[in-house]
C-alpha positions in Angstrom: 0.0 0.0 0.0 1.8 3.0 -0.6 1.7 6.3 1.9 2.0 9.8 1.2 5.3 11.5 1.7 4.2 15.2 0.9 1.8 14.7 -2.3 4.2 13.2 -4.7 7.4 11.3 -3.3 5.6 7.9 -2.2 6.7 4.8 -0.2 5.7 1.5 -0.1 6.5 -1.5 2.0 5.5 -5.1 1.3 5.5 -8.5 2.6 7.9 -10.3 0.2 5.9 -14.0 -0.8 7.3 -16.7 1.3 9.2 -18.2 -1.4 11.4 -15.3 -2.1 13.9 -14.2 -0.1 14.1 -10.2 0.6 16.8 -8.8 -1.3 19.0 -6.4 0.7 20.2 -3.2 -0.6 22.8 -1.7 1.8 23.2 1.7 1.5 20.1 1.9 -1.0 19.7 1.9 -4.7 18.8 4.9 -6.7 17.2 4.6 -10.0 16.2 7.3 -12.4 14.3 7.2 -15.7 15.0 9.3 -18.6 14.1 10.3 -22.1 11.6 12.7 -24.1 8.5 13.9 -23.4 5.9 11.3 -23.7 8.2 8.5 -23.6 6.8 6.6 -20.5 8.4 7.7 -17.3 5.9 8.0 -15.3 4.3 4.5 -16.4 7.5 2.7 -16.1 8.9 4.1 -12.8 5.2 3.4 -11.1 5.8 -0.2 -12.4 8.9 -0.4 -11.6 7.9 0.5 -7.9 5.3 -2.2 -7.9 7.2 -4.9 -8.2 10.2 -3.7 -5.7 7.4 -3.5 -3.8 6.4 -7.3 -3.8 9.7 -8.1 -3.1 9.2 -6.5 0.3 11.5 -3.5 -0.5 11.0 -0.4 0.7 10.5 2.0 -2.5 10.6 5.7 -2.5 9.0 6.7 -6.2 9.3 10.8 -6.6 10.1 12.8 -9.8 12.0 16.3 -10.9 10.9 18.6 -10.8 8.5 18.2 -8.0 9.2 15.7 -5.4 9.0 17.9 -2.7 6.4 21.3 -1.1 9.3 23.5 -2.7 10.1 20.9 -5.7 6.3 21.5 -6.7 6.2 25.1 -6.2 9.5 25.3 -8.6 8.0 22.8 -10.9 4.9 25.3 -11.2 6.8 28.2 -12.3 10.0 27.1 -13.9 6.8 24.6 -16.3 4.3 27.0 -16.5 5.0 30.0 -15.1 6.3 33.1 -17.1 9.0 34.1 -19.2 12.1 33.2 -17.7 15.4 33.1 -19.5 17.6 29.4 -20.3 20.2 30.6 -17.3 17.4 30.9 -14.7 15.8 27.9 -16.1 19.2 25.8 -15.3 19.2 27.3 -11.8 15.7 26.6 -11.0 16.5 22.6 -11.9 19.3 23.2 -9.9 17.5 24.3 -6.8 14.9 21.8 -7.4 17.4 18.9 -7.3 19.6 19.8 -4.7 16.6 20.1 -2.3 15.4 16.9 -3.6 18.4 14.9 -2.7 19.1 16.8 0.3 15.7 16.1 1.7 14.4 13.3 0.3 16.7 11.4 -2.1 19.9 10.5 0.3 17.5 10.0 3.6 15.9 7.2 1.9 19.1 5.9 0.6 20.7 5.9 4.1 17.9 4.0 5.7 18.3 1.3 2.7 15.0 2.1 0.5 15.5 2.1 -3.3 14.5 5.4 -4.8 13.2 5.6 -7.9 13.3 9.3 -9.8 10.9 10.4 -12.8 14.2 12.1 -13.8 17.2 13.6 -12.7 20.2 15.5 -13.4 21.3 13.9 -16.6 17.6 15.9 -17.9 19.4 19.2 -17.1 22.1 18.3 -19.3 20.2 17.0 -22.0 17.6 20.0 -22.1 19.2 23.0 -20.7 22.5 22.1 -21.8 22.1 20.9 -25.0 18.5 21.7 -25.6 19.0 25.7 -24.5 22.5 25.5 -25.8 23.9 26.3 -22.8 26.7 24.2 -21.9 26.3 20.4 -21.6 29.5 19.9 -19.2 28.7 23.6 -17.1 25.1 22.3 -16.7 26.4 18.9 -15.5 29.0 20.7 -13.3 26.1 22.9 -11.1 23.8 19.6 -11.1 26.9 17.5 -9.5 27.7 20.4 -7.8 24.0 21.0 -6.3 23.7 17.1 -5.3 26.8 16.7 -3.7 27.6 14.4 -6.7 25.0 11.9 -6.3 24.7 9.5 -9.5 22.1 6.5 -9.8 23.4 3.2 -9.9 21.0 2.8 -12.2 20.1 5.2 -15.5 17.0 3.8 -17.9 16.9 5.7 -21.4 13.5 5.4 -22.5 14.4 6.3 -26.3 11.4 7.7 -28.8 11.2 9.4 -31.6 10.5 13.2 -29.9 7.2 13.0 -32.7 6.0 10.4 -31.3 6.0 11.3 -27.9 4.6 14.5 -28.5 2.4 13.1 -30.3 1.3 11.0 -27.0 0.9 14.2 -25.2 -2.0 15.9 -27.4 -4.2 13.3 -25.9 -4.1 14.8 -22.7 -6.8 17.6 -21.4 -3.9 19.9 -20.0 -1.5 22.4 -21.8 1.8 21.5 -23.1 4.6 23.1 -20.6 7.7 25.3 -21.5 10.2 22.4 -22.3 7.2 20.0 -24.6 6.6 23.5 -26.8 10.3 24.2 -27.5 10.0 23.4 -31.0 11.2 20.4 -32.6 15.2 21.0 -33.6 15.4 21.1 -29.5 13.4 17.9 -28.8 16.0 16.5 -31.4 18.9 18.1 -29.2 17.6 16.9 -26.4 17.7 13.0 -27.7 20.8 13.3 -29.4 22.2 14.4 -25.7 20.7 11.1 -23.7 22.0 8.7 -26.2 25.2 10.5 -26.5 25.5 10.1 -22.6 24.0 6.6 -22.4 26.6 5.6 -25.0 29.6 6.9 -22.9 29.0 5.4 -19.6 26.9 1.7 -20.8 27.5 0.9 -17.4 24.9 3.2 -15.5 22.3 3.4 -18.4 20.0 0.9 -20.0 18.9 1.8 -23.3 15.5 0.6 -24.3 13.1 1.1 -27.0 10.1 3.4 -25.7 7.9 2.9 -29.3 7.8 -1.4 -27.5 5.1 -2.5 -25.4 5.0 -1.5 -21.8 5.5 -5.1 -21.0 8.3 -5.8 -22.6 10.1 -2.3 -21.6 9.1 -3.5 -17.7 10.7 -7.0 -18.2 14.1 -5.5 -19.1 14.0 -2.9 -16.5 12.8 -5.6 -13.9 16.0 -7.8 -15.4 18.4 -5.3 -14.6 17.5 -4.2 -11.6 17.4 -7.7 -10.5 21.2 -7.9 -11.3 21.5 -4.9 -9.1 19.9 -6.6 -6.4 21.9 -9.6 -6.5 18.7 -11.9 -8.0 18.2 -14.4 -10.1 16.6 -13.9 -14.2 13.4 -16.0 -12.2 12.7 -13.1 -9.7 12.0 -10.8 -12.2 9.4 -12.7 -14.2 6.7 -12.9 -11.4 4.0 -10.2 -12.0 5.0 -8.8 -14.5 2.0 -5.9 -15.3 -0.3 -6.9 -17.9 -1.7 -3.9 -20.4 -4.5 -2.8 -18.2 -1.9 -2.4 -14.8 0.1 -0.2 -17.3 -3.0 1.9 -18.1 -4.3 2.4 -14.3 -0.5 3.6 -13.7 -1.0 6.8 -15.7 -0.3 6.4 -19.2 3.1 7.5 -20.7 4.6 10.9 -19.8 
């Protein structure tokens, strides 16, 4: 059952089945999710939380901006606020994140949760950096900088076609926000940047093919984060969601 922490960040703590052991995870894990807009973040990190969750983890699932009171005060203007130049756009991400670790993100760690992040810093590089042109290594600098250097162990690259994922996103009731009407040359920046990054550390990232079924995305997340936790290939083919658990998490974003 999960429980509030403020509005967005949640936890969840399970019973693990009596036939599988509970994995440990000293220190934490952190795992983020990346990629364009309407890629399936949101769907993906909710699923992932699940089934940490039936393994009788303790999962903290929270996003950037937002995971926080101030996070979703930030998230509001720096989204949908006014006018505000690409610099003060960097340093409102920065803000947002280091508060985020500093409150939320490395608490959880310490007391052994895995955290799981609807993005993180390696966003700021991708769309302020490279999106607003702005520096990808002095926005990657101020992120490290703002989070005391705080890295996931684990990166997931959900990878689309920035049309596509866009294209998602008209089906929803609400406005696009500052970043998803940029125009299309930056959504092309901005994917060039993650796979440019994924491909020069393989070891943190896992690229995957967004356009594939949620299913199938899910199995190879669950897969590696099953290595991560020291389990077996078996332990991360029970429950796998079917199609209508990946709708009632929220659809892609």
């Amino acid at each position: 059952m999960w429980a509030g922490v403020g509005s967005l960040a949640r936890v969840t703590h399970q019973p693990a089945p009596a036939h599988r052991p509970v994995p440990t995870v000293a220190g934490g894990l952190f795992v983020s999710f990346e990629g364009g807009d309407g890629a399936g973040k949101s769907t993906q990190s909710r699923l992932l939380g699940d089934w940490l969750s039936g393994l009788g983890l303790t999962v903290v699932l929270t996003r950037e901006p937002g995971g926080t009171d101030l996070g979703r005060v930030l998230r509001r203007e720096v989204l949908h606020g006014g006018h505000v130049d690409a610099r003060t756009e960097a340093l409102l991400y920065a803000a947002d994140r280091a508060h985020h670790v500093a409150s939320l993100v490395r608490p959880a760690l310490a007391a052994g949760s895995v955290v799981v992040t609807d993005r993180y810093l390696d966003s700021s590089v991708a769309y302020q950096g490279t999106g607003r042109e702005l520096g990808a290594q002095e926005v990657e600098d101020l992120s490290l900088w703002a989070t005391g250097g705080l890295l996931p162990a684990l990166t997931v690259l959900l990878d689309l076609d920035p049309a596509d994922g866009l294209g998602r996103l008209r089906a929803r009731p609400d406005q696009p926000d500052r970043l998803e009407s940029a125009g299309d040359e930056f959504h092309r920046r901005t994917r060039e940047a993650f796979l440019g990054r994924a491909a020069a550390d393989p070891g943190r990232w896992l690229v995957l093919d967004a356009a594939r079924p949620v299913d199938d995305i899910a199995a190879d997340v669950r897969a590696r984060v099953a290595a991560l936790l020291g389990l077996g290939a078996r332990d991360a083919e029970p429950g796998a969601p079917d199609a209508a658990d990946a709708a009632d998490a929220g659809g892609a974003r």
